[in-house]
VOPAGU-2260 file (C-alpha; in pm, 1 decimal, decimal comma):
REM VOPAGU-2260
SITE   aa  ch    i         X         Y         Z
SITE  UNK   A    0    3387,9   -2396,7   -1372,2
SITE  UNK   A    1    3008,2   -2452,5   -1427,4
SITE  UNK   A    2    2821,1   -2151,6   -1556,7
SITE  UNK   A    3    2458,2   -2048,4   -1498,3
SITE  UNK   A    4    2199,2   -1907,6   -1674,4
SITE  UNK   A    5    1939,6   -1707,1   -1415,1
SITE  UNK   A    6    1672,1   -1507,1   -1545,7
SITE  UNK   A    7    1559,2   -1173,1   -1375,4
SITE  UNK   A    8    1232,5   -1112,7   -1344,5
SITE  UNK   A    9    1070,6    -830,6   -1134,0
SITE  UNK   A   10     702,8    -949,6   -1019,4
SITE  UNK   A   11     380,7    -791,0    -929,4
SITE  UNK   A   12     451,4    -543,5   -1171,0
SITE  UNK   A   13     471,2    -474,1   -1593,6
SITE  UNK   A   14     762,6    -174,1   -1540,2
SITE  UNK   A   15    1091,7    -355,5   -1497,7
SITE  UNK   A   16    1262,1    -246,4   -1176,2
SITE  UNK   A   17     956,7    -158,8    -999,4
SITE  UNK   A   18     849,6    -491,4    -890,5
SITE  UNK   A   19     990,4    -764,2    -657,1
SITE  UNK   A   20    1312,6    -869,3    -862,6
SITE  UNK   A   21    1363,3   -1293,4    -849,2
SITE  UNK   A   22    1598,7   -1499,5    -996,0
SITE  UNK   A   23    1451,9   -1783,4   -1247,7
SITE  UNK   A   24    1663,7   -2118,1   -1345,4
SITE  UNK   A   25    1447,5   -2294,3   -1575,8
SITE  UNK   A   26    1689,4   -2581,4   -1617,1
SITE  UNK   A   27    1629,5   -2674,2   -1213,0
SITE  UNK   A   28    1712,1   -3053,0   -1284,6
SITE  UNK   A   29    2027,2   -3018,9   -1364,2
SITE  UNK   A   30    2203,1   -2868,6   -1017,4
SITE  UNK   A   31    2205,1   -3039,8    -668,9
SITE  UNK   A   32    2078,5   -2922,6    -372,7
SITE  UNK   A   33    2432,9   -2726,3    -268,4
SITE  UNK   A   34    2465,6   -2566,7    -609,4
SITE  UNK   A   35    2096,5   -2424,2    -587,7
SITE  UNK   A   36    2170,2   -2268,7    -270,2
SITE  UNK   A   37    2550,8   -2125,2    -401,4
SITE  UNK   A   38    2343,4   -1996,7    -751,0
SITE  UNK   A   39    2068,8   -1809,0    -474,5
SITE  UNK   A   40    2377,0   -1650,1    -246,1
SITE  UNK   A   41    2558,2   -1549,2    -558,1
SITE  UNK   A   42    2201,1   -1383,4    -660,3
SITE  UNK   A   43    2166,2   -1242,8    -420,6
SITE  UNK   A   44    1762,7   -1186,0    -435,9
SITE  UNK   A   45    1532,1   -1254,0    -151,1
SITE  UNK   A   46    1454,0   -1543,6    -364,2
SITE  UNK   A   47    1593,1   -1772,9    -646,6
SITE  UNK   A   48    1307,9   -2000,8    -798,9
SITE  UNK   A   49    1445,1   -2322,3    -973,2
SITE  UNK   A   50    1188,7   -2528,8   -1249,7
SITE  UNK   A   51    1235,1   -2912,1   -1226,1
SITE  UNK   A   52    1031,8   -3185,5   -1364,3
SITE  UNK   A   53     742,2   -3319,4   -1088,9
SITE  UNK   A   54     581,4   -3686,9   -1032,4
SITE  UNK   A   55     297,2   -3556,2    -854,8
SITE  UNK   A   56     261,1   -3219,6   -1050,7
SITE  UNK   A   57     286,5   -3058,3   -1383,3
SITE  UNK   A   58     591,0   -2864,2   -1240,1
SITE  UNK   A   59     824,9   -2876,5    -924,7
SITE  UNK   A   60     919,6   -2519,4    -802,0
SITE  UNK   A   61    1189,3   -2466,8    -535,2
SITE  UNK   A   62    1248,9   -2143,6    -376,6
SITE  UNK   A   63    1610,4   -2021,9    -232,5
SITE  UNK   A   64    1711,7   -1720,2     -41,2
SITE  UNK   A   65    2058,2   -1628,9       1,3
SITE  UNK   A   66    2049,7   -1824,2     320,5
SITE  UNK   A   67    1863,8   -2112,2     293,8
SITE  UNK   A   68    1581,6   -2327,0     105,4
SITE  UNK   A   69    1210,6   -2175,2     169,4
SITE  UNK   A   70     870,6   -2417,0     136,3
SITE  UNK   A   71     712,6   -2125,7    -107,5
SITE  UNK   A   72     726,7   -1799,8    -235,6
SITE  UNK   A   73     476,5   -1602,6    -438,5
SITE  UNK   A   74     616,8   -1311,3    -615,5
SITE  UNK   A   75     929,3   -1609,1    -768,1
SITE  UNK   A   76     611,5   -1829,3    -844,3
SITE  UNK   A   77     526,4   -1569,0   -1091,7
SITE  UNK   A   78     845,3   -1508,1   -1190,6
SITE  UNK   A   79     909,2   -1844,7   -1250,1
SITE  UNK   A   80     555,2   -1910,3   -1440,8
SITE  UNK   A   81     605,2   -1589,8   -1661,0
SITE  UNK   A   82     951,6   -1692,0   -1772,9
SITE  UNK   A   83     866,3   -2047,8   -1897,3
SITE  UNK   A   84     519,8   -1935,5   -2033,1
SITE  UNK   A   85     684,5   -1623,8   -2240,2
SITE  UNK   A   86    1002,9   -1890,1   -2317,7
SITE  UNK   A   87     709,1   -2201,0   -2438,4
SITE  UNK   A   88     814,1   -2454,1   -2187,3
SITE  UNK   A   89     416,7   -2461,3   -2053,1
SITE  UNK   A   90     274,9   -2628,4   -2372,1
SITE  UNK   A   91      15,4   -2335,9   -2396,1
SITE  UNK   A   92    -143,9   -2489,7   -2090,1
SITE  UNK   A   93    -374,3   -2253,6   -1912,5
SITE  UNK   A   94    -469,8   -2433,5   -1557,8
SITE  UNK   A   95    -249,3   -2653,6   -1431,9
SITE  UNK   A   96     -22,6   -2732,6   -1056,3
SITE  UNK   A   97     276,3   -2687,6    -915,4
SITE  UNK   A   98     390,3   -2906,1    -667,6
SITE  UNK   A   99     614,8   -2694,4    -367,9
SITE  UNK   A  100     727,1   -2782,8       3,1
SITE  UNK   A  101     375,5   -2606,7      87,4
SITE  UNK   A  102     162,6   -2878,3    -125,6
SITE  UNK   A  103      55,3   -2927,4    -451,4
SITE  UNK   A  104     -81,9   -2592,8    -531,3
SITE  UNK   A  105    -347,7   -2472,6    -876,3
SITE  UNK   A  106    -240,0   -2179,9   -1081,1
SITE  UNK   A  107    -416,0   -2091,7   -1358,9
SITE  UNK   A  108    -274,1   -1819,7   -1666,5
SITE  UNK   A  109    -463,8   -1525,3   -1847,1
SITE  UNK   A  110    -365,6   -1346,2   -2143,6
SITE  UNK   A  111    -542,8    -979,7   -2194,0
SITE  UNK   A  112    -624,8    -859,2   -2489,4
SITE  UNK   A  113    -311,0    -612,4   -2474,1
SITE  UNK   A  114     -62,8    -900,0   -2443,8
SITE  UNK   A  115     -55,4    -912,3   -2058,4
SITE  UNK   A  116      15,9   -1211,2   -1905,6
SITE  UNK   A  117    -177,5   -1260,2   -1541,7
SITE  UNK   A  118     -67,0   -1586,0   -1292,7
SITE  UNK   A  119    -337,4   -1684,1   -1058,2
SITE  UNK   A  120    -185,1   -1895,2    -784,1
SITE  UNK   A  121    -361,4   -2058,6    -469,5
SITE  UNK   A  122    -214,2   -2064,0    -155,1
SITE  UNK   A  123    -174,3   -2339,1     117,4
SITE  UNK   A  124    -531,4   -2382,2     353,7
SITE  UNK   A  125    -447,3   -2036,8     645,6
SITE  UNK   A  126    -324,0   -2134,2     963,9
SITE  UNK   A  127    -282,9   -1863,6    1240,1
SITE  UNK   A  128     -82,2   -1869,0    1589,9
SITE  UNK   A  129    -136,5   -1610,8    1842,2
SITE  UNK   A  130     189,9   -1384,9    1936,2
SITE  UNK   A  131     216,4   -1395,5    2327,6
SITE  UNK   A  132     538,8   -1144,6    2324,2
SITE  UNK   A  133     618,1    -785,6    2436,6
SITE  UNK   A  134     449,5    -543,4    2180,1
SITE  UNK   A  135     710,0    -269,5    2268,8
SITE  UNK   A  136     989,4    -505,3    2204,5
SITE  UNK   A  137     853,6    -598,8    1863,2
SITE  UNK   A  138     763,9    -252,8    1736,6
SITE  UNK   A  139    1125,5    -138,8    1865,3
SITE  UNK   A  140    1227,5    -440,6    1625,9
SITE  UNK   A  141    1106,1    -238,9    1364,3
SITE  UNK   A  142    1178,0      99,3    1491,3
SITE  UNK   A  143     870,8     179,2    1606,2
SITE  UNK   A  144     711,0     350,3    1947,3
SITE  UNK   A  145     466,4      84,5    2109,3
SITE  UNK   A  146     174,2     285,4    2014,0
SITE  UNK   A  147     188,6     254,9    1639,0
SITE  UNK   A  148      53,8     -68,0    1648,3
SITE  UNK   A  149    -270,1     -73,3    1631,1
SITE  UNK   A  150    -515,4    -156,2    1970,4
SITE  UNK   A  151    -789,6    -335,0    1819,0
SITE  UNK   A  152    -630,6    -609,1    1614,3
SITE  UNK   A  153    -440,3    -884,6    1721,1
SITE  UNK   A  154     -66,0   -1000,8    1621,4
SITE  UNK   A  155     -25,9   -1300,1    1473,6
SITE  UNK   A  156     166,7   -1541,0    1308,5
SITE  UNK   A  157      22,7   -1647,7     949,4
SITE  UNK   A  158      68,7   -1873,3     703,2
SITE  UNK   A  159     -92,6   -1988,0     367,6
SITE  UNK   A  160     246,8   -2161,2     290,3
SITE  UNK   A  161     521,8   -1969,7     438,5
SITE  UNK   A  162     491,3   -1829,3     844,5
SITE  UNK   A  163     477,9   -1453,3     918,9
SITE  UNK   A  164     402,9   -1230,7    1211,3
SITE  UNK   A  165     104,3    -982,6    1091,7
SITE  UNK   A  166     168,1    -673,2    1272,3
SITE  UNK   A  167    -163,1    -389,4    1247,5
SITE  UNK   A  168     -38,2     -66,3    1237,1
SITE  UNK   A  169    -236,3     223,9    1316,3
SITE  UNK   A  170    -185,4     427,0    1006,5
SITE  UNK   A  171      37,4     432,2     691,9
SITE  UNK   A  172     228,6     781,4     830,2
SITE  UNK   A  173     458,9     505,2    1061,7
SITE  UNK   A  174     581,2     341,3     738,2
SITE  UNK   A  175     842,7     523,1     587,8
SITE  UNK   A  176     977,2     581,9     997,1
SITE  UNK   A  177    1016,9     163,4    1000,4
SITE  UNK   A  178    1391,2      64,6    1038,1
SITE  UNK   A  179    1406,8    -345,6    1088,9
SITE  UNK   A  180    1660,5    -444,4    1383,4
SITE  UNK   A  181    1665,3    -781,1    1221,8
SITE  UNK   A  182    1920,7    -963,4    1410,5
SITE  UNK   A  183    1693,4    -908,4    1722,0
SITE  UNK   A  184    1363,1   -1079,4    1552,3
SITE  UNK   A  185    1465,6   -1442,7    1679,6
SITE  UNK   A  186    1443,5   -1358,2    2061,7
SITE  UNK   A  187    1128,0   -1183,5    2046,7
SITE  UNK   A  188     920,3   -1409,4    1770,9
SITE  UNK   A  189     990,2   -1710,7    2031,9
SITE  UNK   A  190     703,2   -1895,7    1924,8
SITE  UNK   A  191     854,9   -1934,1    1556,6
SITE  UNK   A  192    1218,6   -1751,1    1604,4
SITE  UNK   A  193    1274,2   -1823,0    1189,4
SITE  UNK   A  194     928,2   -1624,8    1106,0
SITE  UNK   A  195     930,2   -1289,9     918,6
SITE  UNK   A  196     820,9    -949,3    1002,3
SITE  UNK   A  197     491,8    -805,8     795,9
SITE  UNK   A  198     358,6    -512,3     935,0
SITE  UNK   A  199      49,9    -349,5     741,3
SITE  UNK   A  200    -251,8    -104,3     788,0
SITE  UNK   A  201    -627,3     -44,5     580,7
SITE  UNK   A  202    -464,6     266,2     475,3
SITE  UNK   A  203    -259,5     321,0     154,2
SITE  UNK   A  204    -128,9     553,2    -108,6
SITE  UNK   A  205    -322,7     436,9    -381,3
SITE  UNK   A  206    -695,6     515,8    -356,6
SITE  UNK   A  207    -763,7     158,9    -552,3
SITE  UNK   A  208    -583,6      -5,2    -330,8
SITE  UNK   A  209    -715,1    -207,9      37,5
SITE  UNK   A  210    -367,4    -227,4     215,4
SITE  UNK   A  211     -67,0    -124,7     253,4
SITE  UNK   A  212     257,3    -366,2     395,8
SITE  UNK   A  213     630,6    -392,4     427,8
SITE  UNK   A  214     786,7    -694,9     477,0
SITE  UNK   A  215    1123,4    -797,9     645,2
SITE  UNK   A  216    1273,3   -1083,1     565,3
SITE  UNK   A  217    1440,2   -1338,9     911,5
SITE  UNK   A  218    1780,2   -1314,1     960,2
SITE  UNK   A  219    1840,9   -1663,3     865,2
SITE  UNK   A  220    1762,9   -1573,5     491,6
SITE  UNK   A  221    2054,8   -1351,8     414,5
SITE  UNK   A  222    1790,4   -1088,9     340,0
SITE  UNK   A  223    1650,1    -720,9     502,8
SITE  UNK   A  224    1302,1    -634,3     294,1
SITE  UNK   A  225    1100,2    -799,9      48,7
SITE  UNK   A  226     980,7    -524,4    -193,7
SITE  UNK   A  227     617,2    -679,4    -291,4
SITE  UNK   A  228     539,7   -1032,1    -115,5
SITE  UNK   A  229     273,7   -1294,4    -291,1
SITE  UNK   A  230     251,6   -1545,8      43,9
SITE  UNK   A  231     191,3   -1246,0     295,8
SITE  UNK   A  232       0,3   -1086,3      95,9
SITE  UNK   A  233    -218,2   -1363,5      24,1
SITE  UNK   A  234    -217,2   -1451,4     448,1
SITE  UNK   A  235    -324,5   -1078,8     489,0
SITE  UNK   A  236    -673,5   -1151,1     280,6
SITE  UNK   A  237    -703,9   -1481,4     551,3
SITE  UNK   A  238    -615,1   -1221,4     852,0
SITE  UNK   A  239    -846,8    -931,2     665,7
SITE  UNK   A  240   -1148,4   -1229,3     634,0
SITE  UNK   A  241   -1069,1   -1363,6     998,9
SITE  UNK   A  242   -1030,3   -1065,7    1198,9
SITE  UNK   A  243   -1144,0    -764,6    1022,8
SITE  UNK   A  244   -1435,5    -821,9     815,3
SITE  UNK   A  245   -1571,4   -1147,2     971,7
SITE  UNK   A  246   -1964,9   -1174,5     843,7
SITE  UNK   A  247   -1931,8   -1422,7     577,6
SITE  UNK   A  248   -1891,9   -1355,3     221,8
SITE  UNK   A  249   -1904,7   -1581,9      -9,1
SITE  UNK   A  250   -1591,6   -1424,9    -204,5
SITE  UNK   A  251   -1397,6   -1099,6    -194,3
SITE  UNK   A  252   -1105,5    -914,4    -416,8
SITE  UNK   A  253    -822,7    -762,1    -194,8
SITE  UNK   A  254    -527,8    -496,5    -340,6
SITE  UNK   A  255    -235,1    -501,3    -138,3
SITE  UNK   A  256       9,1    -207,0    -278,3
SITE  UNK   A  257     349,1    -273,2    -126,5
SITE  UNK   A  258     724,8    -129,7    -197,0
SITE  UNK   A  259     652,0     251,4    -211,0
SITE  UNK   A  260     915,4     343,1      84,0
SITE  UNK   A  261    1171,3     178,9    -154,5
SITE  UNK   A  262    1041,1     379,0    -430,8
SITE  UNK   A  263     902,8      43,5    -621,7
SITE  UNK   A  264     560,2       2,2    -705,4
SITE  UNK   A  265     407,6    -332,5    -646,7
SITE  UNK   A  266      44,1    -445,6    -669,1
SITE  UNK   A  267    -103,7    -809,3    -543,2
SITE  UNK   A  268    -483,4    -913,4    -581,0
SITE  UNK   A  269    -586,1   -1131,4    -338,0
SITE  UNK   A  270    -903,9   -1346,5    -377,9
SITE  UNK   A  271   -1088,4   -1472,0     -47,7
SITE  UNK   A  272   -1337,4   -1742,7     -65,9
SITE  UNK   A  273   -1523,9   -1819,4     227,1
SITE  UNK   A  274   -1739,6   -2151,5     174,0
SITE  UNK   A  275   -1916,6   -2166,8     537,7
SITE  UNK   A  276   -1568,4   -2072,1     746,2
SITE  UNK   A  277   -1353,3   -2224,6     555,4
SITE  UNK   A  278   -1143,1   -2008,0     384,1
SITE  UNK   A  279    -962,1   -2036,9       9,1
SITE  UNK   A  280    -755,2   -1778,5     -89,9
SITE  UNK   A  281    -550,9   -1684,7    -418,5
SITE  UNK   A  282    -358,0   -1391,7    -551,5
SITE  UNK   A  283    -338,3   -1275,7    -868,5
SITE  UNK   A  284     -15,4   -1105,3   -1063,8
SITE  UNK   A  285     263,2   -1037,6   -1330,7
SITE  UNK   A  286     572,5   -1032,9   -1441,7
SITE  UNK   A  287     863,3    -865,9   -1618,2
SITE  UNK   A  288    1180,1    -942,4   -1774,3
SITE  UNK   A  289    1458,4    -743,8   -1648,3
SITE  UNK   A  290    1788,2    -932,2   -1720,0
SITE  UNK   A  291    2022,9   -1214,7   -1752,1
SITE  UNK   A  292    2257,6   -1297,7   -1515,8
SITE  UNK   A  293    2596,4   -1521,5   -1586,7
SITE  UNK   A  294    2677,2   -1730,7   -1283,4
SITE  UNK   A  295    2957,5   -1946,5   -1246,0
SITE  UNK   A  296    2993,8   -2229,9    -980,9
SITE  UNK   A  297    3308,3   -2395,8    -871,7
């Protein structure tokens, strides 16, 4: 019987149990690729980050749901980032890289003057694919009438890292009504059947904040919701630059509140750089120790 150390963390948050909760292993090295996926399942998160030692990086970072290995994942980046700062495995470095499935990607620490720690990562260069399916099939997927999503903005699938399927919703009253059918995303996302659902609006419940989003997770990941999501947040700042406010500006701050209907709180600053069309974006958040949890592996 081997037995596990994993770290809780909650992200995008400083109250414990009101962020997205990830699993941390900060000894990543020493388990194989089977016994990082059995730690994840026994977790039980929508993601289990593992540290390990990098040739091309300052730090590898590998990202498990309970179903299977992901390329990248923002809220267990800062999870992952706060734990081994706060534990003084990062050498007091302050900018440094991370090298993922998505690339080798900069993140760069703050410390306010109150003791909080802030991770700034960037994400993987956008890339957007245009969803050619039935809209009422896809907002029944969600448990949704047709005409919630919104007329004037286009579905599509996003990544900066990870692929999701950005779904504009009219207003933020359709939110708390969403009930994800996930078993039946595969046949109707059948340009990228393993994609995730993020539906979102310019509304939201806190008057600081630009958007508002849910996020549920593919069936393949063992998962329903994600309570407050780094990657889609951080491809919803590429969508907001691309298709909603498209006159160039040379940078912009984004808040994306997320997790309310699950009575969390979650906040995510995204940062959009546009350098003549070609867009750079970054998000900025926390983290909070929750708990320890005792594995043990056969």
């Amino acid at each position: 019987m081997k037995m596990v150390t994993v770290y809780h963390y909650d992200a995008f948050s400083t109250i414990p149990n009101k962020g997205n909760p990830a699993g941390v292993v900060v000894e990543g090295d020493s388990y194989s690729d089977d016994e990082m996926q059995a730690i994840a399942k026994q977790v039980g998160f929508n993601e289990t980050a593992f540290a390990l030692k990098s040739e091309r990086a300052d730090l590898r970072i590998r990202y498990f749901t309970p179903g299977h290995e992901v390329n990248l994942c923002g809220h267990a980046t800062m999870a992952t980032i706060y734990a081994l700062k706060t534990k003084g495995l990062l050498e007091n470095k302050r900018v440094f890289t991370i090298e993922t499935k998505a690339g080798i990607l900069p993140i760069a620490i703050t410390e306010q003057k109150s003791g909080e720690i802030y991770m700034t990562m960037q994400h993987a260069a956008p890339q957007f694919v245009a969803f050619n399916g039935s809209k009422a099939e896809l907002a029944q997927s969600i448990g949704l009438p047709e005409e919630a999503i919104h007329p004037d903005l286009p579905i599509v699938y996003g990544s900066t890292g990870l692929w999701t399927l950005l779904i504009p919703i009219k207003s933020l009253e359709f939110f708390k009504a969403m009930a994800p059918q996930t078993a039946t995303f595969p046949t109707i996302l059948k340009e990228m059947p393993k994609a995730s659902l993020h539906p979102f609006c310019l509304e939201a419940f806190d008057k600081n904040a630009d958007m508002h989003a849910r996020h549920f997770s593919s069936p393949y990941s063992g998962t329903i919701e994600d309570i407050t999501t780094g990657t889609a947040s951080g491809v919803m700042g590429a969508y907001h630059a691309t298709y909603i406010e498209q006159q160039e500006q040379s940078e912009k701050t984004l808040i994306v509140e997320q997790g309310q209907e699950l009575e969390k709180d979650g906040r995510v600053h995204v940062h959009v750089k546009n350098n003549n069309g070609k867009l750079t974006i970054s998000i900025t958040g926390t983290a909070v120790y929750v708990k320890e949890l005792d594995i043990s592996l056969k």
